[in-house]
MMTF fields as JSON, N, C-alpha, C and O atoms, coordinates in Angstrom:
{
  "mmtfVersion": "1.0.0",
  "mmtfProducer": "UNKNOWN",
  "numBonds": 391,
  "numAtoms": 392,
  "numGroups": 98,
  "numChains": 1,
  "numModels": 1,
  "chainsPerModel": [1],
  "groupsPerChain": [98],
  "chainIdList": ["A"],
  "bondAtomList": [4, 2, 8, 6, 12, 10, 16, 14, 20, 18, 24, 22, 28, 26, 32, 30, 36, 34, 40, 38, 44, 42, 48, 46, 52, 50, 56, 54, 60, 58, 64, 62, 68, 66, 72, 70, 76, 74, 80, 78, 84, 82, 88, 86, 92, 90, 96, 94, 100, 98, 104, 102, 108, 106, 112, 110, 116, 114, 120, 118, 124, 122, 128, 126, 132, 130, 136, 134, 140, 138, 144, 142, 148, 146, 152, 150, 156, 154, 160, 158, 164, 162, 168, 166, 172, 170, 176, 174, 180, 178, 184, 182, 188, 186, 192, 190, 196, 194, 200, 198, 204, 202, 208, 206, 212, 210, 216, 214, 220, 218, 224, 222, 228, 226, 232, 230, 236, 234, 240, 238, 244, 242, 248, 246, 252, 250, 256, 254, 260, 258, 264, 262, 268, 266, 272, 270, 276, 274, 280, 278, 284, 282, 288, 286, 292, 290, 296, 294, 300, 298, 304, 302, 308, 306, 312, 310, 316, 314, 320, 318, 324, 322, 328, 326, 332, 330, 336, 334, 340, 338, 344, 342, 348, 346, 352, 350, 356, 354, 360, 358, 364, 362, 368, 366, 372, 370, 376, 374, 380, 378, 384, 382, 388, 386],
  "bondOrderList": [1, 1, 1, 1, 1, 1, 1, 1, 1, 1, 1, 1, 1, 1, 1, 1, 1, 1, 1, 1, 1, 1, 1, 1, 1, 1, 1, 1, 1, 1, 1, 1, 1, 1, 1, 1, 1, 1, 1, 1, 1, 1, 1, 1, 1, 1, 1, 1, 1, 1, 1, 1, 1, 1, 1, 1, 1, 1, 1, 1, 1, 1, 1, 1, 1, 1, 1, 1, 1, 1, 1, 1, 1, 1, 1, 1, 1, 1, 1, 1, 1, 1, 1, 1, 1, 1, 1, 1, 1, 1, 1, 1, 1, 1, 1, 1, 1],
  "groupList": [{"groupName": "UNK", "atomNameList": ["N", "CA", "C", "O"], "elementList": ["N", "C", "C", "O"], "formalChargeList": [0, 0, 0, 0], "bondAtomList": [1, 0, 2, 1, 3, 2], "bondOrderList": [1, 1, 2], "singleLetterCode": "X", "chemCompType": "L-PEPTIDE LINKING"}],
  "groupTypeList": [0, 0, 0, 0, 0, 0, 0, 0, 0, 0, 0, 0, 0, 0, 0, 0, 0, 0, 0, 0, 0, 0, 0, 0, 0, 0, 0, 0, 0, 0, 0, 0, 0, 0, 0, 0, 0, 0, 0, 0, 0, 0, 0, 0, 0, 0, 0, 0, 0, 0, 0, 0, 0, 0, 0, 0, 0, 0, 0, 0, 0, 0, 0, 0, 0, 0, 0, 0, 0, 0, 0, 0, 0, 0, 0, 0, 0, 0, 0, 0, 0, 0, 0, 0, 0, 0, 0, 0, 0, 0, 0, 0, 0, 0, 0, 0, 0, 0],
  "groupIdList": [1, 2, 3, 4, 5, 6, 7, 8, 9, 10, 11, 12, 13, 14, 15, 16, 17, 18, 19, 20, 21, 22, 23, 24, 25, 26, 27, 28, 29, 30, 31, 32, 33, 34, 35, 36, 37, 38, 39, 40, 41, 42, 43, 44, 45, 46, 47, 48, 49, 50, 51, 52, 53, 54, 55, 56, 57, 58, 59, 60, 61, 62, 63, 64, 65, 66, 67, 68, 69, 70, 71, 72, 73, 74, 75, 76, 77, 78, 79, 80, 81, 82, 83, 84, 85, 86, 87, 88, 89, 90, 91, 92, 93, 94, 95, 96, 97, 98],
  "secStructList": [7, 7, 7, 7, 7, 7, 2, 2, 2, 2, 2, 2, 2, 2, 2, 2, 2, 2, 2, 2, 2, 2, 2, 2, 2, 2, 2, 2, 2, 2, 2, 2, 2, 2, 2, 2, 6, 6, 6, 6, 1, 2, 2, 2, 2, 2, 2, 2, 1, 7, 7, 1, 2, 2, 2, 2, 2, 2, 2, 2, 2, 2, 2, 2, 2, 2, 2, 2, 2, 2, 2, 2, 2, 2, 2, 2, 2, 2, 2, 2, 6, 7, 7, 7, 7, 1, 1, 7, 7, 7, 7, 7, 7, 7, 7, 7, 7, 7],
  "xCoordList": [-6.692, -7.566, -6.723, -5.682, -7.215, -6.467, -6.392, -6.87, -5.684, -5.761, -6.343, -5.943, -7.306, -8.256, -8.035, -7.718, -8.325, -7.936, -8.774, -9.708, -8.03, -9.066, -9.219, -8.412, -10.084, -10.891, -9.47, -8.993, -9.246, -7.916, -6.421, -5.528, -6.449, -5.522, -6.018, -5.421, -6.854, -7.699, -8.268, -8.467, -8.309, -8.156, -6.716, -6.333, -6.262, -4.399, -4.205, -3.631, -4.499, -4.419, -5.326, -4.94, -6.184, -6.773, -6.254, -6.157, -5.982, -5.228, -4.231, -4.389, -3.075, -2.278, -2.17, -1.261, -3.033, -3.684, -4.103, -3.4, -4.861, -5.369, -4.14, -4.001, -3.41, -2.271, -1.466, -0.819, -1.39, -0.505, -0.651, 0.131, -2.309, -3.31, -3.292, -3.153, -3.492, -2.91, -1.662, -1.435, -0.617, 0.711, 0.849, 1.651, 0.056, 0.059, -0.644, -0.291, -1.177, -2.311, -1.718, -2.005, -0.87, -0.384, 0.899, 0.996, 1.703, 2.974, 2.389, 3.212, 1.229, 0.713, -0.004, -0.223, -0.108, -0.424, 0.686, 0.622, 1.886, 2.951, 3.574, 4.156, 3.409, 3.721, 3.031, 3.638, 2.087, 1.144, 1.733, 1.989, 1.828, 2.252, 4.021, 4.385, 4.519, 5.769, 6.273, 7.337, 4.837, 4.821, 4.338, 4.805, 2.977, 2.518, 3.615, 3.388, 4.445, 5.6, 6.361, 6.701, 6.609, 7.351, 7.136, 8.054, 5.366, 4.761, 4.204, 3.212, 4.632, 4.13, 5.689, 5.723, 6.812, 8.08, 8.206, 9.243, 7.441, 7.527, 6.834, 7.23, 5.915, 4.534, 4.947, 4.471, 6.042, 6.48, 7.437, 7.412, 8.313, 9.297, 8.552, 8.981, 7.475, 7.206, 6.137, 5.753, 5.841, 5.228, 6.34, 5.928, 7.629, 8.57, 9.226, 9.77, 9.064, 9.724, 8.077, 7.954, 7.551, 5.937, 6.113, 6.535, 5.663, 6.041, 4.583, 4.237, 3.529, 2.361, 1.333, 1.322, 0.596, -0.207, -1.291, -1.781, -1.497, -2.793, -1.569, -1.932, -0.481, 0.792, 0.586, 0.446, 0.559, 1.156, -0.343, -0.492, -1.105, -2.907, -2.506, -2.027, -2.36, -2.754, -1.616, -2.143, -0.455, 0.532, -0.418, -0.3, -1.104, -1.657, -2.598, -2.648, -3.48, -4.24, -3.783, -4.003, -2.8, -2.19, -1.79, -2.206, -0.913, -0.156, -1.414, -1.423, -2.698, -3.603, -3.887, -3.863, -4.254, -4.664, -3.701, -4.119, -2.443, -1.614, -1.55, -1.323, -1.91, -1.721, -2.646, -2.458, -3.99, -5.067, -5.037, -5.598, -4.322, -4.206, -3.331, -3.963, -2.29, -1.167, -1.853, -1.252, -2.588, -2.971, -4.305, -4.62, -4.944, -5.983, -4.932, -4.916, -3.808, -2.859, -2.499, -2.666, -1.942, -2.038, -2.557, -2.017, -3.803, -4.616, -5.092, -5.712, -4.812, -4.894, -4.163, -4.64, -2.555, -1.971, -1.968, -1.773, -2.262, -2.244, -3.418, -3.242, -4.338, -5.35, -5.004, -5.24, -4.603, -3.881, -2.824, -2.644, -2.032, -0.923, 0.277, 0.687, 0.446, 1.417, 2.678, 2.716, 4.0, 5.262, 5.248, 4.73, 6.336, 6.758, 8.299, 9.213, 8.381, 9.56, 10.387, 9.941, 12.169, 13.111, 13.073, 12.96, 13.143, 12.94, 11.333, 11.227, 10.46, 8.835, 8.975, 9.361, 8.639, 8.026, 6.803, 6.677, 5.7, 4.326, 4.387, 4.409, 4.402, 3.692, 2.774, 2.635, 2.256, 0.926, 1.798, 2.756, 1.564, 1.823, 2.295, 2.345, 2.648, 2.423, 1.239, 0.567, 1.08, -0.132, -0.32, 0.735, -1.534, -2.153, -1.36, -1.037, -1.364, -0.452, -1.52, -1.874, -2.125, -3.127, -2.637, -3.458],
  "yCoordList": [45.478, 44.583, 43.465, 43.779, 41.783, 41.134, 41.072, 41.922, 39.872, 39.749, 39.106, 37.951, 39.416, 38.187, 37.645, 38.201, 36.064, 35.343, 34.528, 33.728, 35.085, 34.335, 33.321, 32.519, 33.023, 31.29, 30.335, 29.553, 30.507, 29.605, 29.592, 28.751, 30.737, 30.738, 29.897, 29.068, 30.355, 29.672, 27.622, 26.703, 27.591, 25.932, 25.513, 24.824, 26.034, 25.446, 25.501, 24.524, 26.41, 26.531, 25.373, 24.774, 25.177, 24.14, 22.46, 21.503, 22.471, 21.571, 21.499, 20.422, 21.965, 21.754, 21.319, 20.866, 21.582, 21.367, 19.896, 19.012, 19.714, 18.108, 16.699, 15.561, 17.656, 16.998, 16.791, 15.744, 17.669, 17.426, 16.45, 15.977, 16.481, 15.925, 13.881, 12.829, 14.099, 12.673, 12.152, 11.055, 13.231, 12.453, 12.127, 11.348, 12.766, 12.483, 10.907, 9.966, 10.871, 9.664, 8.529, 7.382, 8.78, 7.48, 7.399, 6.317, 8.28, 7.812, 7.475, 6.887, 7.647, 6.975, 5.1, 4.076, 5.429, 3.833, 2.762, 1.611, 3.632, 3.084, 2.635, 1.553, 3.756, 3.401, 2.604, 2.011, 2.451, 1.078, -0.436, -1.501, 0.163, -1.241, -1.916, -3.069, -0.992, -1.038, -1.699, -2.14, -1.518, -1.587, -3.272, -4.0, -3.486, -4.556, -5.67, -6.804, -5.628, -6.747, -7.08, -8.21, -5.753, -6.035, -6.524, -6.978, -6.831, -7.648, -8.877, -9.407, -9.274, -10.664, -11.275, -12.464, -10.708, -11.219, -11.309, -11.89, -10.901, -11.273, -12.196, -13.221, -12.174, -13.072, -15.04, -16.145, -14.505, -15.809, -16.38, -17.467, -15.262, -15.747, -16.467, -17.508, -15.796, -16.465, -17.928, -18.671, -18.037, -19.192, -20.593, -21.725, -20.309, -20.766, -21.009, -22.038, -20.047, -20.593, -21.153, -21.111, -21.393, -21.173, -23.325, -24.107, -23.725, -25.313, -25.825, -26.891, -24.982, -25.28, -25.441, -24.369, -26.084, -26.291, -24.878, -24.422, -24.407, -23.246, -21.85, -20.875, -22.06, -20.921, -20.897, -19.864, -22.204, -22.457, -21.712, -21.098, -22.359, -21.603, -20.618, -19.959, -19.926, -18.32, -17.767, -16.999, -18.116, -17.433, -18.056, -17.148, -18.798, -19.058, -17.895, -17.147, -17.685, -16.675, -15.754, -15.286, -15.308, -14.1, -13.806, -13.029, -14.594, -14.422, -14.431, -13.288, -15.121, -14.628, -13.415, -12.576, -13.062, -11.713, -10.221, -9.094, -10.69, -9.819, -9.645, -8.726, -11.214, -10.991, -10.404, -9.858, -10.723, -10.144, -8.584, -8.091, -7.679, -6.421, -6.505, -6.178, -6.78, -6.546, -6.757, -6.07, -7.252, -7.42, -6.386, -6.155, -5.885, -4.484, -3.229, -2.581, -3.019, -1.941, -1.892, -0.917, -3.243, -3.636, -2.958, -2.299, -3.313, -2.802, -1.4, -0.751, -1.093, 0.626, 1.106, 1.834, 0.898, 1.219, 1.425, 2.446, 0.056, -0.14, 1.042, 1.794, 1.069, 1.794, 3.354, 4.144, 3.537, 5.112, 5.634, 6.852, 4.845, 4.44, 5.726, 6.869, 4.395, 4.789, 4.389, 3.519, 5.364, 4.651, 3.658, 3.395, 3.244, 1.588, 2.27, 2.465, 2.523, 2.967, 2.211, 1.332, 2.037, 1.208, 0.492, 1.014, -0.915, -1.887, -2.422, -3.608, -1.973, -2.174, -2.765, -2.078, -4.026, -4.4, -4.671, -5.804, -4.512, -4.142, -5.619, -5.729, -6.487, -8.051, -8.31, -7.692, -9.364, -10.562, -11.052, -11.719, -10.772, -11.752, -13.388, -13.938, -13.813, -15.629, -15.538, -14.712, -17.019, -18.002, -18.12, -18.425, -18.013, -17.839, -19.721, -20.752, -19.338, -20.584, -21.263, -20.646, -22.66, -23.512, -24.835, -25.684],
  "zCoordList": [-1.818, -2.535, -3.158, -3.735, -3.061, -3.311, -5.145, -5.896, -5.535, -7.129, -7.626, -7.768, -8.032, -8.772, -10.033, -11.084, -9.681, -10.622, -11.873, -11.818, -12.993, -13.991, -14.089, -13.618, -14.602, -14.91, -15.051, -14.229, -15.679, -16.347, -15.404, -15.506, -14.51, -14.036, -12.249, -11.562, -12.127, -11.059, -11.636, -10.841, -12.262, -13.111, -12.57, -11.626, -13.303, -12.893, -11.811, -11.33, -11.071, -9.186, -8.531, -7.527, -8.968, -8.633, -9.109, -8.341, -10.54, -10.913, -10.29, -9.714, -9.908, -9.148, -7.134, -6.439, -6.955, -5.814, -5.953, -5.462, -6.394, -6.98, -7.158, -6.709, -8.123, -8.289, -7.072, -7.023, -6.01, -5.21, -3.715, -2.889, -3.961, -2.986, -3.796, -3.173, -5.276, -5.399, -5.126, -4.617, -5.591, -4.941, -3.337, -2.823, -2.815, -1.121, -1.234, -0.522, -1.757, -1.384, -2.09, -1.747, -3.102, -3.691, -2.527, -1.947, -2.223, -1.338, -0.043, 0.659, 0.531, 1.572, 1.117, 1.764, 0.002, -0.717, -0.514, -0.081, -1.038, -1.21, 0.05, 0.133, 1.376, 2.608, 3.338, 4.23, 3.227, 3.687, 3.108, 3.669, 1.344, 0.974, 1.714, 1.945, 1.835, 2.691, 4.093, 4.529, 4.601, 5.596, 6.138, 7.014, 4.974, 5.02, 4.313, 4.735, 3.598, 3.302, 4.595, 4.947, 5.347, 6.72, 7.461, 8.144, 7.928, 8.731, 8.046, 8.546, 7.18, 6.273, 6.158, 5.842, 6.345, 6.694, 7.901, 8.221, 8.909, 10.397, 10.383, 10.938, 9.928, 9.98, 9.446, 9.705, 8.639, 8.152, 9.28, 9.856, 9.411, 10.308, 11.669, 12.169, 12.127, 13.492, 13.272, 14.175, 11.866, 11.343, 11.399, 11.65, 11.15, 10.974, 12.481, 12.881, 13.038, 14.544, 15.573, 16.798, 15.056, 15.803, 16.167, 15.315, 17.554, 17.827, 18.133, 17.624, 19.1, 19.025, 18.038, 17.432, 17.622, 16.867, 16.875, 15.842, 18.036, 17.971, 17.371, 16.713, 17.711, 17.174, 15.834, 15.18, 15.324, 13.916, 12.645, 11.588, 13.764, 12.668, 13.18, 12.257, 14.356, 14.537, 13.026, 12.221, 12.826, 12.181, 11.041, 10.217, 10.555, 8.725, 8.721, 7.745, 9.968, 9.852, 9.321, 8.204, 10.491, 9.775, 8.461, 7.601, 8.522, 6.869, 6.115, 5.658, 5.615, 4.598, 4.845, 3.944, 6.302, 6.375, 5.931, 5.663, 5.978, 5.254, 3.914, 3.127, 3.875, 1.971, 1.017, -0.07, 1.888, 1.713, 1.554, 0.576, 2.597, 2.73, 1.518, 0.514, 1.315, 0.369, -1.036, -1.862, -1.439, -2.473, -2.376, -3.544, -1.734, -1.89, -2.241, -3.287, -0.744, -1.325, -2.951, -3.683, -3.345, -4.64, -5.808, -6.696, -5.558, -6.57, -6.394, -7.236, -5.467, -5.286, -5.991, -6.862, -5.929, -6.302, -7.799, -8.459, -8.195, -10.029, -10.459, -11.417, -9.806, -9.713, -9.703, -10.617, -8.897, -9.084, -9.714, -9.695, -10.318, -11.362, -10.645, -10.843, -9.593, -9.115, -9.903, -10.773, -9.354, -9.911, -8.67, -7.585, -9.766, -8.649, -8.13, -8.932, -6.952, -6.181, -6.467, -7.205, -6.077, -5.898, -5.02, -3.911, -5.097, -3.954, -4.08, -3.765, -4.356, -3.926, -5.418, -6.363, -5.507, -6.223, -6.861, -6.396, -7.631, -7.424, -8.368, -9.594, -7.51, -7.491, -6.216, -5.16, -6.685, -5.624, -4.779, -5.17, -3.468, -2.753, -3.378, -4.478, -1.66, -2.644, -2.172, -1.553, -2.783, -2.548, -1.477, -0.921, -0.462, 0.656, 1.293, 0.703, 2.501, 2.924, 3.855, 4.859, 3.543, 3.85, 4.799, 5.146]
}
């Protein structure tokens, strides 16, 4: 027969569970946000080497559309009060590039 657990001890088992299910979800926050700086530094770079005119909008597209994502991860983040890792800075994007 297994051990049954009291109210309080079954709370904390559950609390801890919870807890461990948010830390998953904030370091997947964090890895998104990681991820999206990496492609908004590509995104610049090929804005920067880009000679056609339809190149040069496709890369503005982009870059808002990153920044756009980067700034939802953003506020997830602040939102779930995440720590701010080493290196990740938890700033705005720049200014959407027009």
């Amino acid at each position: 027969m297994g051990v049954r657990l009291t109210g309080s001890l079954l709370k904390l088992k559950r609390d801890r569970s919870t807890r461990a299910q948010e830390k998953q979800e904030q370091q997947e926050v964090l890895e998104a946000m990681r991820r999206t700086r990496q492609e908004l530094c590509l995104a610049r770079l090929n804005f920067n080497d880009a000679r056609a005119p339809e190149l040069v909008e496709a890369s503005v597209y982009e870059i808002n559309a990153l920044q756009a994502r980067y700034a939802y991860y953003l506020r997830l983040a602040r939102e779930m009060r995440c720590e701010e890792p080493q290196g990740l800075a938890f700033r705005t994007a720049r200014r959407p590039v027009s």
